[in-house]
C-alpha positions in Angstrom: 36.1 66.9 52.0 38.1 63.9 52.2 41.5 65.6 51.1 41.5 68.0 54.1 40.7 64.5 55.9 44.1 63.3 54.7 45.9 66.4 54.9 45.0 66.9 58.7 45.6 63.3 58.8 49.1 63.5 57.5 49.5 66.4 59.9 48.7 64.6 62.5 51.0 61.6 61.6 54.1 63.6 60.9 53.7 65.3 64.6 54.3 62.7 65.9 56.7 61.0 63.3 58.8 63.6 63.0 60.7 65.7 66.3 63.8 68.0 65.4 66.6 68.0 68.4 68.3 71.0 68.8 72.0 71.5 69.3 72.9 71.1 73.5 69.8 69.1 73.6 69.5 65.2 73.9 66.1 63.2 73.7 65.0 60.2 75.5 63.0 57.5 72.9 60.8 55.1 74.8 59.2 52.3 72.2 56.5 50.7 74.1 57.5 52.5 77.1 61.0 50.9 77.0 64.0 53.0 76.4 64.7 52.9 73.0 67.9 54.9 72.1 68.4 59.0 71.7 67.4 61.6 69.7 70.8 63.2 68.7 70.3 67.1 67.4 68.8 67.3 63.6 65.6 65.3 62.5 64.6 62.3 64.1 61.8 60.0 62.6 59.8 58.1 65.0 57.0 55.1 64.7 54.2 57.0 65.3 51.7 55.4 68.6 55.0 53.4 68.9 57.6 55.1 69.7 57.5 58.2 72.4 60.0 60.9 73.3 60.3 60.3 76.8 62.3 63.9 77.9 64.5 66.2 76.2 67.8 67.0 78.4 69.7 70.3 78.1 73.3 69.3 78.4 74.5 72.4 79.2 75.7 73.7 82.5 72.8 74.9 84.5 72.9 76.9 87.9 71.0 76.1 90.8 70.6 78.7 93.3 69.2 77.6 96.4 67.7 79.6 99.4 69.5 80.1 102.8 69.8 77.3 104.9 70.3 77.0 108.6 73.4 75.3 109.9 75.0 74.9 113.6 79.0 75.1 113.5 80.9 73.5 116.2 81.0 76.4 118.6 76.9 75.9 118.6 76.3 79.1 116.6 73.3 79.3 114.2 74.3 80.9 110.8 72.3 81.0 107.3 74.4 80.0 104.3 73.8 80.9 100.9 74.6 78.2 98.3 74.8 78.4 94.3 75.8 74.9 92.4 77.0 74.6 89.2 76.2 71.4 87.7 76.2 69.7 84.3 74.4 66.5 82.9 77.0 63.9 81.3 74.8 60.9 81.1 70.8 61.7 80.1 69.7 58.0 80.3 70.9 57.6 83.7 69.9 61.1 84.6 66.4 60.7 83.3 65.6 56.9 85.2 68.1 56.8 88.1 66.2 60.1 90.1 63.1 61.1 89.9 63.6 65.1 90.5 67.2 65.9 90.0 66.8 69.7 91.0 65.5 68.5 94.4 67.7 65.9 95.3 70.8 68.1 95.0 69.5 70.3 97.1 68.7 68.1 99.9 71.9 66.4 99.1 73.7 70.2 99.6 72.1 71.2 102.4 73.1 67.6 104.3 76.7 67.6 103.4 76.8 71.4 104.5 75.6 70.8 107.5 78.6 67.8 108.3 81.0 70.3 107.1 80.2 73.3 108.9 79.5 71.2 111.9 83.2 70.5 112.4 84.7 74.6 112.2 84.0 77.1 114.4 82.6 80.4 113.6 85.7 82.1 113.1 87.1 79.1 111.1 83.8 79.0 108.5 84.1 83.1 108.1 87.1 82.6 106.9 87.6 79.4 105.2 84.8 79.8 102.2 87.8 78.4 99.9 87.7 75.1 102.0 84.1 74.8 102.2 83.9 75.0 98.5 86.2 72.1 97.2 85.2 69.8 100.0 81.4 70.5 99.4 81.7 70.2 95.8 84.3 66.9 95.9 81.3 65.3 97.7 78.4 66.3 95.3 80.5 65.6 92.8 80.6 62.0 93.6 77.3 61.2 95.0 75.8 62.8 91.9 78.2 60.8 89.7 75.5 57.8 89.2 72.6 59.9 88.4 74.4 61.1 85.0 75.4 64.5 86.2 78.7 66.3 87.2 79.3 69.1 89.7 81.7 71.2 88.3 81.7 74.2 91.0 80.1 75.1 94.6 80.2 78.7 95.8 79.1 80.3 99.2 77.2 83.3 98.3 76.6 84.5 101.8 77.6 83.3 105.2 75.0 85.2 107.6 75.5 84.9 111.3 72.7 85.9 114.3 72.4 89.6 114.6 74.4 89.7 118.0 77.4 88.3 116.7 77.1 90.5 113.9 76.6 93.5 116.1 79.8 91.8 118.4 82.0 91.4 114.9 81.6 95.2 113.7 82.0 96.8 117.3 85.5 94.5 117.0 86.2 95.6 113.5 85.5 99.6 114.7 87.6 98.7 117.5 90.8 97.5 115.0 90.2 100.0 112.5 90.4 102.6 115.6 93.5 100.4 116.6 94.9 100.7 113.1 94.2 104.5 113.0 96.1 105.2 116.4 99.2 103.3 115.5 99.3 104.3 111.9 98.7 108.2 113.5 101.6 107.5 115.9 103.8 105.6 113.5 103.4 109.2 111.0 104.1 111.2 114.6 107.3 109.1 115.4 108.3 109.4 111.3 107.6 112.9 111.2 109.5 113.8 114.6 112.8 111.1 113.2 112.6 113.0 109.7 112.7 116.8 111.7 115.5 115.6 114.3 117.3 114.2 110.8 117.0 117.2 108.9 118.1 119.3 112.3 121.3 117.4 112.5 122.3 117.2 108.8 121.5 120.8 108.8 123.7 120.9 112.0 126.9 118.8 110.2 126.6 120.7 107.0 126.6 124.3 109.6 130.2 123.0 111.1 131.6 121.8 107.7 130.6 124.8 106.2 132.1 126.8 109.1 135.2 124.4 109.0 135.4 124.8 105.4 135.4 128.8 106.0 138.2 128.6 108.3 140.2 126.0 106.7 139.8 128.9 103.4 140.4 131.7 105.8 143.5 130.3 107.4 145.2 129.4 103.7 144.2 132.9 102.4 146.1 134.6 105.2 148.6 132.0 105.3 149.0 132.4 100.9 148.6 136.9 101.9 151.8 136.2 104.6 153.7 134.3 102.1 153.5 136.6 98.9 154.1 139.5 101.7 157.5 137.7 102.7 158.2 136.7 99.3 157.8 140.1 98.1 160.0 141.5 101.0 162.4 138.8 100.1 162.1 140.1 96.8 162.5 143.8 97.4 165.4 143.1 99.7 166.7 140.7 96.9 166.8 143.5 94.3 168.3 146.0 97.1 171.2 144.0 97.8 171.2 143.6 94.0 171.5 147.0 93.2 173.8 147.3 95.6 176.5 144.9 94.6 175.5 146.2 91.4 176.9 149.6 92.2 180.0 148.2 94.0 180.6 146.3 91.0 180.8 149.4 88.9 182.7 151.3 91.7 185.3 148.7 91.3 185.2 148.7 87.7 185.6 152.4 87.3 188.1 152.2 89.8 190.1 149.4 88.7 189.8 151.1 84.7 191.0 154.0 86.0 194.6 152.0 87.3 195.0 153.4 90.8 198.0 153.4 92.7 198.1 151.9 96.1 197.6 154.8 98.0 194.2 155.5 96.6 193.2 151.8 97.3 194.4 152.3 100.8 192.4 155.4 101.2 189.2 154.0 99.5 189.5 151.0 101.7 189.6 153.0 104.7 186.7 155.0 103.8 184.7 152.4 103.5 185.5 151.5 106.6 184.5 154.7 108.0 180.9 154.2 106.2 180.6 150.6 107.6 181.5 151.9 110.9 179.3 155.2 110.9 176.4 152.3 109.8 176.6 149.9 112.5 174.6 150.5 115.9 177.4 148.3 117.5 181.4 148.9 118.2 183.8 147.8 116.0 186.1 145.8 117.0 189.0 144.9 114.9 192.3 142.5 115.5 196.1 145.0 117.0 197.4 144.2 113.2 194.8 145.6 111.7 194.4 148.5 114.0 198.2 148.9 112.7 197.2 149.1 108.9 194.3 151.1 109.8 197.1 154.1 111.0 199.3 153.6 108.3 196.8 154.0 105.9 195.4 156.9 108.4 199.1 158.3 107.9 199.2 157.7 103.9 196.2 159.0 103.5 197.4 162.6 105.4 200.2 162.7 103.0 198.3 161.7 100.1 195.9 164.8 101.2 199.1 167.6 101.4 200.5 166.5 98.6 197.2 167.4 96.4 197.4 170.4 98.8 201.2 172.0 98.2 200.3 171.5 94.0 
């Protein structure tokens, strides 16, 4: 009987000799109800009826979400505004004996300092300046919380709720400008679509004419090159008439002159010749009184040539 005595005894003892601090945690040790020191994370032995742990702080960072509060802006509208606070405990003496509920206070603090702030924008101002509201409202929470051990590290606006006839006024605006938006966005497609057709008519218009001028330009060298090789090739044929021609004087001359003629045969081949170039020309001869004068003596030789072959 009197071991289970001292065993519930020592049980008893070590409760309250012995508290384990875990890690992110802090304790608060009053001896006598005095602070004494902190419990750091691990085991920590205390005097037992002595010493007492007074609170044990989580130094993490906590959130506290508050409800809606109700706040005038300058243009005196009424809107609800949604606050979330992110704060963090840096100092647990001065966090457990300098307020008495630390939740609370920030709150009330919050909800004060909102109300300066938003007090000083207009409606349109606070809808749209939740970046602003933020860094001022957490630069002042920041500081007024600095002496009860805790830091603010970030303020957000969750909602910004205005009275329902504004709201109704705001999305009858916004259907408005979206309608706004639609019409010139409709028009600005209308006016693109019209500039791309009357683009495409006229480059399909230049590329017509260069295409017809093209055509022509090809046309007008084809019958241009077609007149050219015709000429040349008259040219040609012509060339090679003439050609053959002197050709066959040439040969005339040759058999003639092999052949040793006398001077009455030139005089009579001359002469015929002349006959031929006369009996080929369209036009009248005309020829200089001396030459006229050759012309009958060689008329005359040419007679006597001719009775001479006769009488043999």
């Amino acid at each position: 009987m009197s071991l289970i005595f001292v065993g519930i005894l020592i049980l008893i003892i070590a409760r309250f000799t012995i508290r384990i601090v875990h890690q992110s945690h802090v304790g608060i040790i009053e001896r006598l109800g005095k602070f004494h020191g902190k419990a750091e994370r691990g085991i920590n032995i205390l005097i037992p009826f002595i010493d007492n742990m007074r609170a044990m702080i989580d130094l993490r960072e906590q959130v506290a979400d508050f409800p809606p509060q109700a706040v005038i802006t300058q243009d005196n509208v009424t809107i609800q505004i949604d606050t979330v606070v992110y704060y963090q405990v840096t100092d647990p003496t001065r966090y457990i004996y300098e307020i008495a509920n630390p939740h609370w206070a920030i709150e009330n603090l919050t909800a004060t300092t909102l109300r300066n702030i938003i007090g000083e924008m207009e409606l349109d101002q606070t809808l749209t300046s939740r970046d602003v509201i933020n860094s001022r409202l957490r630069s002042v929470l920041d500081e007024a919380t600095d002496k009860w051990g805790i830091k603010v590290n970030r303020v957000e606006l969750k909602n910004i709720i205005p009275p329902k006839d504004i709201q109704d006024a705001m999305e009858k605006q916004m259907r408005a400008e979206r309608e706004k938006r639609k019409a010139i966005l409709q028009a600005e497609g209308e006016k693109a679509a019209a500039i791309l057709t009357a683009e495409g008519a006229k480059q399909a218009a230049i590329l017509n004419a260069e295409a017809e001028r093209e055509a022509s330009i090809r046309r007008a060298e084809g019958a241009r090159q077609s007149q050219i090789l015709e000429a040349e090739g008259e040219a040609q044929a012509i060339l090679a008439i003439q050609n053959a021609k002197a050709e066959g004087i040439k040969l005339v001359y040759k058999a003639i002159k092999e052949s040793e003629p006398t001077k009455e045969v030139v005089a009579i081949r001359s002469l015929e010749a002349l006959e031929k170039v006369a009996e080929g020309q369209a036009t009248k001869l005309v020829l200089p009184t001396e030459a006229v004068g050759v012309l009958g003596a060689l008329a005359g030789a040419k007679e006597v040539f001719t009775d001479l072959k006769e009488n043999k």
